[in-house]
C-alpha positions in Angstrom: -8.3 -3.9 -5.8 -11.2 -2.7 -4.0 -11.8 -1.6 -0.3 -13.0 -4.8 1.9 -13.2 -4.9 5.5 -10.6 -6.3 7.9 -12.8 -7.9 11.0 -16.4 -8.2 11.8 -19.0 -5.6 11.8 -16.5 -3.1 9.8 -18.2 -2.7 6.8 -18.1 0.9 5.1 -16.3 2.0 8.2 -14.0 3.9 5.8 -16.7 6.1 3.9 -18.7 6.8 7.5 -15.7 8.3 8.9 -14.8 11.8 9.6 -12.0 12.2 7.3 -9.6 15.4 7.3 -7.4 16.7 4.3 -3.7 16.6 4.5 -0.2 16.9 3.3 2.1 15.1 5.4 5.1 13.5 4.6 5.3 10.6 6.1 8.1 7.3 6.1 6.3 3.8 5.1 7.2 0.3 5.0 6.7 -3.5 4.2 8.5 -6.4 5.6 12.0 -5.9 5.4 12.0 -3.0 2.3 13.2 -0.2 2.8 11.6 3.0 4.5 9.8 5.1 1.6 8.9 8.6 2.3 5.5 9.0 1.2 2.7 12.2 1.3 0.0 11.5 3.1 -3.5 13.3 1.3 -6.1 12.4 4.1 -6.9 10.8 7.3 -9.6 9.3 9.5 -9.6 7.6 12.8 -9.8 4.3 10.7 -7.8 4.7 8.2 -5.5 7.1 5.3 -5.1 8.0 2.0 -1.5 8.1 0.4 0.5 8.4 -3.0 0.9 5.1 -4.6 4.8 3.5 -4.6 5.6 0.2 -6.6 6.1 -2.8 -4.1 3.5 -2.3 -2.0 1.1 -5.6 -1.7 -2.1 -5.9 -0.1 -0.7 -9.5 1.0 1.5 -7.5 4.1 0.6 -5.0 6.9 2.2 -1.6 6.1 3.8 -0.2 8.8 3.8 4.5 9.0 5.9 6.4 11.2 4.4 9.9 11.4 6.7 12.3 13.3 5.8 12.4 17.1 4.1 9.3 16.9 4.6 4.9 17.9 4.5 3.3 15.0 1.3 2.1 12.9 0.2 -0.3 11.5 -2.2 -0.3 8.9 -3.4 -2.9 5.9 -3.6 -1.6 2.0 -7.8 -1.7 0.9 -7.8 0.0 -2.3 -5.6 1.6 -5.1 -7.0 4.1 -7.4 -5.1 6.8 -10.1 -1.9 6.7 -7.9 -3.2 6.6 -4.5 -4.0 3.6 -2.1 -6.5 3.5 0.6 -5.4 1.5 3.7 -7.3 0.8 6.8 -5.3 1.2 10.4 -5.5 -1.8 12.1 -6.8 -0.8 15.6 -8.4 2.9 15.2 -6.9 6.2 16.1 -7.8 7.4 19.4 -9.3 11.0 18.6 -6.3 13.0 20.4 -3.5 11.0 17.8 -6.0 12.3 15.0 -6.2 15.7 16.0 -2.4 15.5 16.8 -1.9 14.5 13.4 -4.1 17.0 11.3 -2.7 19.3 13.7 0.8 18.7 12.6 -0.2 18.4 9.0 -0.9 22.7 8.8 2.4 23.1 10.7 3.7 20.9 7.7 2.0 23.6 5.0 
């Protein structure tokens, strides 16, 4: 699977972004499976890298509850060595990302 743009005029969006290292544990979802709690590696105001977890299909949205936060919703673009790439489906506002990155070295 490779990384392809959801919408128009979103090509590369992922590379161009500012993206910030992290470790965050986070809970994650498909459907009706269960909640998995998952560690988030890095962020961006489009999109995330996480750890990779058998049963997740680039067919569904995946939905992320990150402490503090509404829930999100975000589609699977790539998986490479045990991670996956997956694009947010309306971009962070840049206070949620700071919020989040913020949280993150609280986290460490």
């Amino acid at each position: 699977m490779t990384y392809q743009p959801h919408g128009n005029d979103r090509s590369d969006l992922n590379a161009r972004a500012t993206r910030a290292e992290v470790s965050l544990t986070c809970d994650v979802r498909q459907g009706t499976k269960p909640w998995m709690r998952i560690k988030l590696h890095d962020i961006s105001e489009s999109g995330f890298c996480m750890d990779w977890r058998p049963g997740l299909s680039e067919q569904h949205q995946i939905y992320i509850r990150i402490p503090g936060l509404e829930l999100l919703v975000a589609h699977l673009r790539w998986k490479r060595e045990g991670m996956i790439g997956c694009e947010f489906s309306s971009r962070l506002y840049p206070p949620v990302f700071d919020h989040i990155v913020r949280q993150s070295l609280l986290e460490a």
